[in-house]
C-alpha positions as CSV (number, residue, x, y, z in Angstrom):
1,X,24.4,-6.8,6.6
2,X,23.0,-10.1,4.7
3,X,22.6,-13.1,6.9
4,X,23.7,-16.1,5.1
5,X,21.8,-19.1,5.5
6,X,23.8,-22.3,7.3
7,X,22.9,-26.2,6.6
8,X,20.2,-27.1,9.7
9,X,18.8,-23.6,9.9
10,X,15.2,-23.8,10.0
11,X,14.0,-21.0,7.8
12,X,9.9,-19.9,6.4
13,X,9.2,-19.5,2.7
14,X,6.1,-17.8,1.5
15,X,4.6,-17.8,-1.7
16,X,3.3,-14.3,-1.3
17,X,-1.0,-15.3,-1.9
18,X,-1.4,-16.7,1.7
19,X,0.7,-19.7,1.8
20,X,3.6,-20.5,3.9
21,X,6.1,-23.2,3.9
22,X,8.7,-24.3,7.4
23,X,11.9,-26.0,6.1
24,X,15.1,-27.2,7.0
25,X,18.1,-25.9,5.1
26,X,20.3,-29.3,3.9
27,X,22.9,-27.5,2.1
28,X,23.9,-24.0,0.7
29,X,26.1,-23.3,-2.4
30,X,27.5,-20.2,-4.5
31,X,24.3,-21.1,-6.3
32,X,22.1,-23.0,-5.0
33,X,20.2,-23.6,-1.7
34,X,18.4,-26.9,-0.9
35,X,15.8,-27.2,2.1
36,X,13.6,-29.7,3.0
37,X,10.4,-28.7,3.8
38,X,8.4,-30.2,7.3
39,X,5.0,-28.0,7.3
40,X,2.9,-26.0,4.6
41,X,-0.1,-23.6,6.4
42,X,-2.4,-21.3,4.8
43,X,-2.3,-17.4,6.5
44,X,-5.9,-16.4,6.2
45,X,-6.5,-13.1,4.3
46,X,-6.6,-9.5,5.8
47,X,-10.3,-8.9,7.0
48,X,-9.5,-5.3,6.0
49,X,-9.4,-4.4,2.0
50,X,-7.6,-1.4,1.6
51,X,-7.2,0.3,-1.5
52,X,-4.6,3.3,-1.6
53,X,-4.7,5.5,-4.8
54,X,-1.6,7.9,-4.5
55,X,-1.2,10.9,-7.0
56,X,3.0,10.5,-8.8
57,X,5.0,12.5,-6.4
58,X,9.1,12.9,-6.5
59,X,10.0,8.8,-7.0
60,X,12.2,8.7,-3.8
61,X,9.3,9.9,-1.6
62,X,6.5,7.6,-3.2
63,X,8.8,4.6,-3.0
64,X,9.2,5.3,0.5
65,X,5.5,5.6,1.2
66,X,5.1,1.8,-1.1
67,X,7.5,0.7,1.8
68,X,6.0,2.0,4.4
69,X,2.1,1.4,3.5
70,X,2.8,-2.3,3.2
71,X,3.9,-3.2,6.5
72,X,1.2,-0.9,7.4
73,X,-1.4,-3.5,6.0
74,X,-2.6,-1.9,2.3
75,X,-4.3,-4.8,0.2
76,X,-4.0,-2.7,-2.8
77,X,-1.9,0.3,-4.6
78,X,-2.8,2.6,-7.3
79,X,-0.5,4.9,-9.0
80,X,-2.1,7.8,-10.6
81,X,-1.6,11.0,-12.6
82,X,-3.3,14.0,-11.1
83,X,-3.5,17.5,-12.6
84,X,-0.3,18.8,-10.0
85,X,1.6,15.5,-10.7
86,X,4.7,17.1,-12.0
87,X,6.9,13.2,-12.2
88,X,6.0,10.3,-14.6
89,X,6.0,6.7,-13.3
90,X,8.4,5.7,-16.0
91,X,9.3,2.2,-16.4
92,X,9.4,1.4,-12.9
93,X,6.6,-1.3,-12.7
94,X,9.1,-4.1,-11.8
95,X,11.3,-2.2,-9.5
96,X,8.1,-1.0,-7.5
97,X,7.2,-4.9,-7.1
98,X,10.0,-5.7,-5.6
99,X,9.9,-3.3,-3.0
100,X,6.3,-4.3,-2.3
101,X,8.0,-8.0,-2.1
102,X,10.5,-7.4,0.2
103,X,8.5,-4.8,2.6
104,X,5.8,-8.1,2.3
105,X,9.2,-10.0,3.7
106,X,10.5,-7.6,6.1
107,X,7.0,-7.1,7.5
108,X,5.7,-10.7,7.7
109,X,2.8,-10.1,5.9
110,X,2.0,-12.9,3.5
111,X,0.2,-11.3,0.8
112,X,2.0,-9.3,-1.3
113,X,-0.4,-6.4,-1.9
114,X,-1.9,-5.4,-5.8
115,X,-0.2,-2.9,-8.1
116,X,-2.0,-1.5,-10.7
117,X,-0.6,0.5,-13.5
118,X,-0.3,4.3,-13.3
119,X,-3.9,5.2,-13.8
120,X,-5.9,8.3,-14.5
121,X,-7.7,11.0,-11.7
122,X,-10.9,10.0,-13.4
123,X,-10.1,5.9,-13.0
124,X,-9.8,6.1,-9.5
125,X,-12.3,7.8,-8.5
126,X,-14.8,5.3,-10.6
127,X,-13.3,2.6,-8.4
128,X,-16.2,1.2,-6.4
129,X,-15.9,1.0,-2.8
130,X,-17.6,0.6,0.5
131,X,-15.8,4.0,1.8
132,X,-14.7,6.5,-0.6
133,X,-12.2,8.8,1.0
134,X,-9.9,11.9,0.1
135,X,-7.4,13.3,1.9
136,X,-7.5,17.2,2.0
137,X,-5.6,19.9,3.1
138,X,-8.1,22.1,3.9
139,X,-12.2,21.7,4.9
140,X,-11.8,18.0,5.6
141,X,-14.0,16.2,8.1
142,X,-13.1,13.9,10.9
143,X,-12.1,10.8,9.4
144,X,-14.1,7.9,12.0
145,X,-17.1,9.9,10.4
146,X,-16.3,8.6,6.7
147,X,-14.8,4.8,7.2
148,X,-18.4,3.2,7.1
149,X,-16.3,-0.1,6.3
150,X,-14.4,-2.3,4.1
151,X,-13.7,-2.4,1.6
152,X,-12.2,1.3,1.8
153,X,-10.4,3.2,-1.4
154,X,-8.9,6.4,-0.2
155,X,-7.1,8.5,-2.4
156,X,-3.4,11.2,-1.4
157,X,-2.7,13.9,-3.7
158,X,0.3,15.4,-5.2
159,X,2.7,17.7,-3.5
160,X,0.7,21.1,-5.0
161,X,-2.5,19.4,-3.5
162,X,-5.9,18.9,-5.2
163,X,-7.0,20.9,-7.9
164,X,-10.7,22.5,-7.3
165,X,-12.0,20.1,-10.4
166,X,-10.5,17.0,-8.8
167,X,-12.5,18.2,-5.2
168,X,-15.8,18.5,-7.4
169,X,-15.1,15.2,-8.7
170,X,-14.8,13.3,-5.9
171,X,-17.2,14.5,-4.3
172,X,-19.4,13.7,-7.7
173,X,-18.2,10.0,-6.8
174,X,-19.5,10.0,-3.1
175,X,-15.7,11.0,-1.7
176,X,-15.8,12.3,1.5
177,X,-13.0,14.8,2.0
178,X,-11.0,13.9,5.7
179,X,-8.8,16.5,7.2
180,X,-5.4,14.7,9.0
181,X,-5.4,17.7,11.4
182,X,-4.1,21.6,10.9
183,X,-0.9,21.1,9.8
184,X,0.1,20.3,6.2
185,X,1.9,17.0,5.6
186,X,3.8,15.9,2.8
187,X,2.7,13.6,0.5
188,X,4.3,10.3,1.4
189,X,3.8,11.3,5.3
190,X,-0.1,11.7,4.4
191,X,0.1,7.6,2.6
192,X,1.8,6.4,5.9
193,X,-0.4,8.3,8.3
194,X,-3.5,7.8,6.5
195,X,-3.3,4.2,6.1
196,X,-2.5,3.6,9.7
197,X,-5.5,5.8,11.3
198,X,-7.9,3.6,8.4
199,X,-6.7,0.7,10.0
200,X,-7.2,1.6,13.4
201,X,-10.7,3.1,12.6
202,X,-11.5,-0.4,11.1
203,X,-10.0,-2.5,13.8
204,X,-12.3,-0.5,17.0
């Protein structure tokens, strides 16, 4: 259901960088809405950078992790090929905005966090960071061992999991490999859980 908008409604407009606007709607047409604005405040930004590289996985499951990771509190996503990637990112830029934009909107978070372009294995894990982690299926360590602090770049594989070049490579990079407990979760459920548990790590 879409709630229309009604002449006297107060209503918040945001600009999606940290600034927000209160106005009064004055009147609504077919095509056009008019408010009035009465107050303009900056949101300060997110004391917690977080940068989430996820490997292409089936397009319905990473759109629902871009969802999910926003109103989680991710400053930044990064698509990437991996060696088990087995879907290409297409043309689908534009689309993936807009459901960063409206998660931003459903979620109240202000800042409508960075996509980058699809990028390579060996581009993310040249991304500097304060703490480097990769989520692993198997031989991971405790994750409030690696957050040393933001900002923090953590990377989620493809649905066949890491290759054993991409562990070496990581590792190369100063990764530490995190286990998310014994059992093995899906791709998108790994984005969702991780970001949350980086978060809370941060916040103690």
């Amino acid at each position: 259901m879409v709630a229309r908008a009604e002449p006297h409604e107060s209503i918040e407009v945001f600009d999606g960088k940290g600034t927000a606007w209160g106005a009064v709607i004055e009147s609504v047409g077919k095509r056009e809405t008019v408010a009035r604005v009465t107050e303009s405040r900056k949101i300060p930004a997110d004391p917690f950078e977080l940068t989430l590289a996820v490997a292409m996985i089936r397009i319905a499951a990473f759109e629902f992790a871009l969802e999910k990771v926003v109103e989680i509190g991710v400053s930044r996503i990064v698509p990437f090929n991996a060696d088990r990637s087995n879907v290409s990112a297409g043309n689908r830029h534009e689309r993936w905005l807009r459901i960063l934009i409206e998660a931003t909107k459903q979620s109240k978070r202000y800042r409508i966090p960075v996509l980058e372009p699809t990028a390579t294995f060996d581009q993310v894990i040249s991304m500097p960071a304060e703490s480097k982690i990769m989520f692993a299926e198997h031989g991971g360590s405790p994750l409030k061992s690696a957050v040393a602090g933001a900002p923090v770049l953590y990377l989620v594989g493809p649905e066949g999991g890491w290759t054993d070049r991409e562990l070496s490579a990581a590792r190369n990079e100063g990764f530490n490999a995190v286990s998310l407990g014994e059992g093995i979760l899906k791709a998108e459920t790994a984005a969702i859980v991780g970001t949350s548990l980086i978060r809370y790590e941060l916040g103690r």
